[in-house]
C-alpha positions in Angstrom: 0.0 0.0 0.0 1.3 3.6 -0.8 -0.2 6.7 0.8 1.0 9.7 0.2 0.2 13.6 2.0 2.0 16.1 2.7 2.9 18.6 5.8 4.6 21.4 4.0 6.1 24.8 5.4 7.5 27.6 2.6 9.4 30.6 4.2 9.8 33.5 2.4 13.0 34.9 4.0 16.6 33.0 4.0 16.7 34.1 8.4 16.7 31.0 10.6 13.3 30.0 11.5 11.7 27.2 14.2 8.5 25.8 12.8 6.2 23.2 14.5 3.7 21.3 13.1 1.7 19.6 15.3 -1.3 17.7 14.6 -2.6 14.0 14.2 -2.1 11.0 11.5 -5.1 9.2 10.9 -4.1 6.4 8.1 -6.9 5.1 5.7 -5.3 1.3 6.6 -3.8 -1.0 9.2 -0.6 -0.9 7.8 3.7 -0.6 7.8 4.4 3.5 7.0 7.8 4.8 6.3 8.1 8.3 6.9 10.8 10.4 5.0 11.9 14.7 5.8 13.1 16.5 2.7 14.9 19.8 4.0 17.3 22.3 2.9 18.2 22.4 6.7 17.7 21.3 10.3 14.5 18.7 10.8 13.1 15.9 12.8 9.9 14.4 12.8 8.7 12.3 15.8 5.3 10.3 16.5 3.8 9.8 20.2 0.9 7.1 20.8 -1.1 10.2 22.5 -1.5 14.0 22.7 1.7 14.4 25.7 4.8 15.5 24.4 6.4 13.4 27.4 5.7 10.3 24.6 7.1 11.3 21.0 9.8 9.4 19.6 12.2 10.8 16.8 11.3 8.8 13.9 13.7 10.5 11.7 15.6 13.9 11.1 17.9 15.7 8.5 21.1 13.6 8.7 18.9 10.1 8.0 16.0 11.5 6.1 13.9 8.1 5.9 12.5 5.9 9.1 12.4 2.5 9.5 9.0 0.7 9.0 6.8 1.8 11.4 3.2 0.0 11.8 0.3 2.4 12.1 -3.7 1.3 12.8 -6.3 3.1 11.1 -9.5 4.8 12.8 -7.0 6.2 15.7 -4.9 8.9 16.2 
C-alpha cells in the first residue's frame, strides 16, 4: 500500500526560523508507514501514541531522512 500527504512549510525569507507542526495521523489502513523529511536544513519528525509531548519518539531527522518501518492502525490517532 502507498499513501502519500504532505505537511509542507515555505518561508519567504533565507533568516533562521523554528517551525512546529503539530497535529494527528489518521491512516486510511492498518498498515507498515515509512516516513521520510526532505529539508534544505535542520529537521526531525517524531510520532507519540497520545497528545503528551512526554511520549514522542524521533522517527527521523535531516542527517537520516527516511525511518524504519513503522506499523500504524487506522481509525486512531
Amino acid at each position: 500500500m502507498s499513501w502519500t500527504d504532505d505537511a509542507l512549510y515555505v518561508s519567504n525569507t533565507s533568516s533562521a526560523q523554528t517551525v512546529w507542526l503539530v497535529g494527528f495521523i489518521r491512516v486510511p489502513k492498518t498498515a507498515t508507514f515509512t516516513f521520510t523529511v526532505n529539508t534544505n536544513g535542520a529537521a526531525a519528525l517524531f510520532l507519540s501514541s497520545d497528545a503528551n509531548p512526554a511520549n514522542k519518539a524521533l522517527v527521523t531527522d535531516a542527517t537520516n531522512n527516511q525511518s524504519t518501518s513503522i506499523l500504524l492502525n487506522n481509525n486512531t490517532k
